[in-house]
Structure formats: C-alpha cells, structure tokens
N, C-alpha and C positions, 0 to 999 in steps of 0.2 A: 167597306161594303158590309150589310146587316146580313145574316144567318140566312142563305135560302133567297136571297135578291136574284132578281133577274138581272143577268152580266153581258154587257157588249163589248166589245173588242175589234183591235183592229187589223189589218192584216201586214204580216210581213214578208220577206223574204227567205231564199238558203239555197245555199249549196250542195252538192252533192258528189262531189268528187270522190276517185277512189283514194283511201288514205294509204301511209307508209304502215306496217305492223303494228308501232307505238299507237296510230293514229286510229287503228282497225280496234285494239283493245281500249283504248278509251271508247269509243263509238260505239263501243260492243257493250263497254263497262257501266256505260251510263243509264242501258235500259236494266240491267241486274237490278234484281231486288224486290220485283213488285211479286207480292203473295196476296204478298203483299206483305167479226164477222157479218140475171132475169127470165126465170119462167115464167110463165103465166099459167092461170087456174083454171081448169073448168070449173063448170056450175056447182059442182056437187063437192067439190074440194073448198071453193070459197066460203060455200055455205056452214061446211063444218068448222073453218077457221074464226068466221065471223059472228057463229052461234044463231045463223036464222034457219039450222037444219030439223030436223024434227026427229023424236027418238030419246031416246038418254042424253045423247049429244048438244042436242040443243036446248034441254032441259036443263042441264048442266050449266049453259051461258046463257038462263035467262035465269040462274039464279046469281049472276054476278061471280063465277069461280073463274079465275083466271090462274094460267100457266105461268112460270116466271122459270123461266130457263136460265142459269147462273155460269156465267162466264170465266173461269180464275185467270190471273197473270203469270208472269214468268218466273220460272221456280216454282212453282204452286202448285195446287190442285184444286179437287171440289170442295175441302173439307174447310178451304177460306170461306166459303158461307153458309157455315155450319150455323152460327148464330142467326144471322139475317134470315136463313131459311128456314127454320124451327119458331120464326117469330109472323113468316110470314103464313106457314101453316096453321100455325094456331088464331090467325084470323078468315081461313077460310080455302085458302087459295092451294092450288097443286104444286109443290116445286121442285123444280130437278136442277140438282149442281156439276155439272157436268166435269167429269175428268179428261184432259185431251190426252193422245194416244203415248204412252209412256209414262203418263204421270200416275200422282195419285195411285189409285187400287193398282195400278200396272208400271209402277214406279220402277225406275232404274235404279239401284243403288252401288255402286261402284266399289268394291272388293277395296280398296284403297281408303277408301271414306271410311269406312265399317273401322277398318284399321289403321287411320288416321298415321298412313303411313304418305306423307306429302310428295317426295319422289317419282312412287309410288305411281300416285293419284296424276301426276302432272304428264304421264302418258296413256296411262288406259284407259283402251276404247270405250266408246260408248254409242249403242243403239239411237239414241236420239240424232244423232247426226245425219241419220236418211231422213229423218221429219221435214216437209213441209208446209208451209202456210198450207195449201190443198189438205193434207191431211188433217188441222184443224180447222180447217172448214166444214169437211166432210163429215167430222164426228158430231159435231155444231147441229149442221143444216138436218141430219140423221135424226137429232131429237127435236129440232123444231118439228119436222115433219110430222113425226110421234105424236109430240104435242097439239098439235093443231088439229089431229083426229080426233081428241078426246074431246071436241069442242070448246066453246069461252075461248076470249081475248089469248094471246102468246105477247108476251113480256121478254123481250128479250134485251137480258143486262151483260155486261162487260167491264172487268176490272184490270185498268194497268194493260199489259199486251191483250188481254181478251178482247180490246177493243179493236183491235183489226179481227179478230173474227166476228163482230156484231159486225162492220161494215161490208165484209166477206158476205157473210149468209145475211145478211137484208139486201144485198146486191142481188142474191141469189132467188131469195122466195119472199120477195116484199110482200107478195099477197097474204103469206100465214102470220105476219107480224103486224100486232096491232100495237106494239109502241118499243123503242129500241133505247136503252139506257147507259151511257158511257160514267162509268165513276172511276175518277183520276184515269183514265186511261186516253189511249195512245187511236186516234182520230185521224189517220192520213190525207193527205186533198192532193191536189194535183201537183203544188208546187212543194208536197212531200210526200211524195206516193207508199211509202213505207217506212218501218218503226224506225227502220235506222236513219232514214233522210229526215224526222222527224226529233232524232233523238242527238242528232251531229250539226242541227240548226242553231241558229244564232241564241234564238230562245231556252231550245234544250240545253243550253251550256250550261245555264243555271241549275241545273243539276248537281249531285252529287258522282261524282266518277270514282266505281272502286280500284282504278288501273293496280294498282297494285294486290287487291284478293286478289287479282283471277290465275286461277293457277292452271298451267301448262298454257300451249299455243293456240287457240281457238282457230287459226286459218287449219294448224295441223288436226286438232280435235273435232273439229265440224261444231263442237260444244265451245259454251259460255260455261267454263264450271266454276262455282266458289265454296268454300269450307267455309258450310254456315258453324261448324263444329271447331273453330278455331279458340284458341285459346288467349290469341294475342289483345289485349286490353284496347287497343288502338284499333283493329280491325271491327273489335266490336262494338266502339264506340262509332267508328264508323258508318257501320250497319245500321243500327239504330236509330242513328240523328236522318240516314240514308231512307228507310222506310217507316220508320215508329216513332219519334222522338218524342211526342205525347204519353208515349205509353208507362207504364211504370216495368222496371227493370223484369221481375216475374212476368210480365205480360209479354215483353220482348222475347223473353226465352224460347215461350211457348213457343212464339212465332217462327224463334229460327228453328227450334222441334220438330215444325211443321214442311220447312222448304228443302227444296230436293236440289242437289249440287249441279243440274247440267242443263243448259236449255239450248234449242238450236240455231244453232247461226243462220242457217238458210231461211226460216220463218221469221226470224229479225229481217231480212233481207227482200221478204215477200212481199209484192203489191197488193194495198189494199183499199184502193180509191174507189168511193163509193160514186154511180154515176145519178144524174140529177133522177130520173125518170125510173130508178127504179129503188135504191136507198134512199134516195133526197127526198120519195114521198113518203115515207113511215115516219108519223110522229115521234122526236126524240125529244130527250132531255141528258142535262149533262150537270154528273155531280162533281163541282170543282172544289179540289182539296189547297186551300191557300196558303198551309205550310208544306206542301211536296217538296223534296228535296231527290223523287225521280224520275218525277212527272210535272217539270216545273209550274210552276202557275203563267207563267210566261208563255210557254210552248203551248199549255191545255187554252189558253186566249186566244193563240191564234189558230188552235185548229179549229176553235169553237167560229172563229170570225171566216175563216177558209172556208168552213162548211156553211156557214151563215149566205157568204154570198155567191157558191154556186146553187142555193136555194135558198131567193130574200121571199119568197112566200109559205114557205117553212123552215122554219128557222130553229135553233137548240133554243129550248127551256135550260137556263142555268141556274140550278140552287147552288148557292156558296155558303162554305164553311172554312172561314176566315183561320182560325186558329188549327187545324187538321191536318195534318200527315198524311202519308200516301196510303195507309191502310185504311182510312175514313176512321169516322167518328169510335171512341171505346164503348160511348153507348148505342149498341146495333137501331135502338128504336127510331132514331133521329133519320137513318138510311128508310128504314122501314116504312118507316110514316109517309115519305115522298116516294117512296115505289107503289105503296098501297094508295096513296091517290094519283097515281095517273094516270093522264086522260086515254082513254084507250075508245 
C-alpha cells in the first residue's frame, strides 16, 4: 500500500476468555510499550464548540484555529507529543497534551526503580492500581470541555491505549468534537469491547509479547510494571524492535527516558465500545502504523473494518505508513501534515 492510501479491511473474530496467570501476563504483556476515549448540547454550548458563536469565541473559529487535544499511550505521558504539538502551534492552532491521572507531571516513580533494586521493585505498591478507565476519561472529557469554550473545531487524537479514551469521550460529548484521530492505537468494537479483548485476539498475537520484562505479579500489583532502565541487551533489544525499531539507537534511549514503569490493569480491562449514534457520528480518521510490533497491523485492520461496519455511512479515513513503528513516523511533520488537514 502507498504512504497515506486509504485502507479497507476485513473483519474478524476472538475470544475472550479469562486466562491462567501465564496467560493474564502475556495478555497484559502485549499491550506494554506504547509511549510510545452521550450528552447532548444546548444551543449555546454547540455554538461555541462549532464556532457560529459571537464574541472572541467565535472570532477565534472563523479564523480557522482549532484545538487538538493530545492523547498518550501506556507508559507514557504528554510529553510523547511534544514535537507534533510545538509543530502544530507554530502553524496556528491551540494544543494541549494531556497527562492522565498519575502520569506525566504527577508521575509515580517507584523507590525501587530509582534504585534499580529488582526485588525490590517486583512488590512495591503502586497508586496507579485504583486507576480506572473512568478516570481517564474523566481527565480527557475535563479538557475537551475546556477546549470547546474557547471556540474553533476540537480535534481530538489518541495514541496506542489513548485510543480507548478517544472512543470513551466521543461516546461521551460527540457534540464538542469535530473530528477524532486514532494513531496506531487501540479501537475496541463490540466483538472486542476492550484493550485487552483487543490485544489477546487472534490478530493482536502478532504482536510483540514482553512476558518475560514484566516484573512482579500484575493480578498482585493491580500494575503492568517494566524496567524501561534495564540493562539486559536482550530486553532491550526487545523493546525497541517492540515500539521503535526504526529509530536510531540514541533516539530509542530518549524514548525509554521518557516511560514510566507501571500502568493499570483495570483500565487495560475497561470497556470502551463506541456506540453508532453517538461516537460513530464524529468524523474520524485512523493513522496506521505498518511495522507495529504492539499494535499489530493486523489487529488496527480489524478494528478499523469493526468500526467501519457498525458505521458503513461513516467510516475511518485511513492514512498508511507502510515502513513505521508504533511510535509513528521520526519525522513529526508527516503526522502533522494529515492532522493539520482534516476535515473538520
């Protein structure tokens, strides 16, 4: 397929059964790694979301400025689109990268990690383990809201697990969203209602599974944790080939610099099926990464085909990037360019 073709796919099957331990940590292991979500509106809410309000407001969205709310994956933070959103300011537009609750600026770091004391690390607690899908929805929907007072279009993107909270909060406030963006991320539909039904499918297998990182018990820990700080050659070749394999070794590093060792089981676990009438009407688009090794190209076909046909009259725009890895393209402008034109 050429660079940016629009992609059909077909649809599959999967299972869901509960797994044995071994079978819970693969399951669990295979969404690691990526850093890489109906009310209705009054008159006076729509208006400002849609830009036909009057005021600054709507001044603001008749000069074409739009919001672009930025979604990160698991492990991650805001600061994964730090490039893409200093690129997309400097053509115009508002953007806010949001951190979900523990990450990022309010990051967990675990006394054991610091001291790369493994042991250690493979029982101590961790706060993220109350986290729920609701709670990053909550923090999501909190800034769409935000954003959609300032008036102009709301863009709302999702990378890796952030895509169950694009289908969360477009379930939620379809009205304040004027176009919703899944890159290599995680898309659920009915016949895989969540990350993990999504990520233990026949398609997800193709994945890369890090069973062996994950360190301690995730049913005991509530956490997914992994020592991005490992030293073991084999782990981290792992990793790499796992979310970056494109990248050049330095550029890798950064990356594992940037990831946080714990994510939560329950929000892997959360429902997040978007229904026809109220996600299924916000125009999407979906950027598919064709070397994923966590997000297989297999799996993001059929969610793209799943969502395609509980709405065949709007359907995913898919741009493809044939040679790419799960953290998309190393030059931001290529994401850039198809954010900044869509249809909104």
């Amino acid at each position: 397929m050429a660079d940016d073709e629009k992609h059909t796919a077909d649809t599959g099957t999967s299972g869901t059964a509960v797994p044995s331990r071994r079978h819970a940590l693969r399951r669990l292991a295979t969404v690691a790694g990526g850093a890489a979500v109906a009310v209705g509106l009054g008159t006076g809410a729509a208006a400002r979301a849609t830009g036909t309000g009057t005021g600054w407001a709507g001044e603001q969205a008749r000069k074409g400025v739009r919001t672009y709310v930025l979604v990160h994956g698991t492990h991650s933070a805001g600061d994964f689109w730090a490039a893409t959103g200093r690129e997309l300011a400097l053509r115009g537009h508002r953007v806010v990268a949001v951190d979900q609750p523990l990450h990022g600026a309010e990051k967990f770091v675990p006394e054991a990690y610091q001291q790369q004391d493994l042991r250690a690390l493979a029982t101590e607690p961790s706060p993220l383990a109350a986290l729920t899908l609701d709670d990053f929805e909550r923090r999501v929907t909190n800034v769409v809201r935000r954003a959609a007072r300032l008036g102009g279009p709301v863009v709302l993107v999702g990378h890796s697990m952030g895509g169950v909270s694009v289908s969360r909060v477009a379930d939620a406030v379809p009205g304040l969203l004027a176009h919703i963006c899944y890159m290599a991320a995680f898309c659920p539909s009915r016949g895989m209602p969540s990350l993990n039904d999504c990520a233990s499918s026949p398609e997800g297998q193709h994945a890369i599974t890090p069973v062996e990182q994950v360190i301690g018990d995730p049913e005991k820990l509530g956490v997914l944790r992994l020592n991005w700080r490992t030293a073991d050659r084999r782990d981290l070749a792992l990793f790499k080939e796992m979310i970056c394999a494109d990248y050049t070794d330095g550029a890798f590093l950064r990356v594992l610099d940037s990831m946080q060792t714990d994510e939560s089981v329950v929000a892997y676990a959360g429902r997040a099926v978007g229904r026809a009438g109220t996600w299924g009407r916000v125009p999407r688009t979906y950027l598919r990464m064709g070397k994923d090794r966590t997000v297989s190209p297999e799996l993001q076909d059929r969610m793209i085909a799943e969502a395609d046909e509980l709405t065949p009259d709007n359907r995913f725009t898919v741009h493809n990037f044939p040679g790419v890895g799960h953290l998309g393209p190393t030059d931001p402008a290529r994401v850039v360019d198809l954010l900044h034109g869509l249809r909104v």
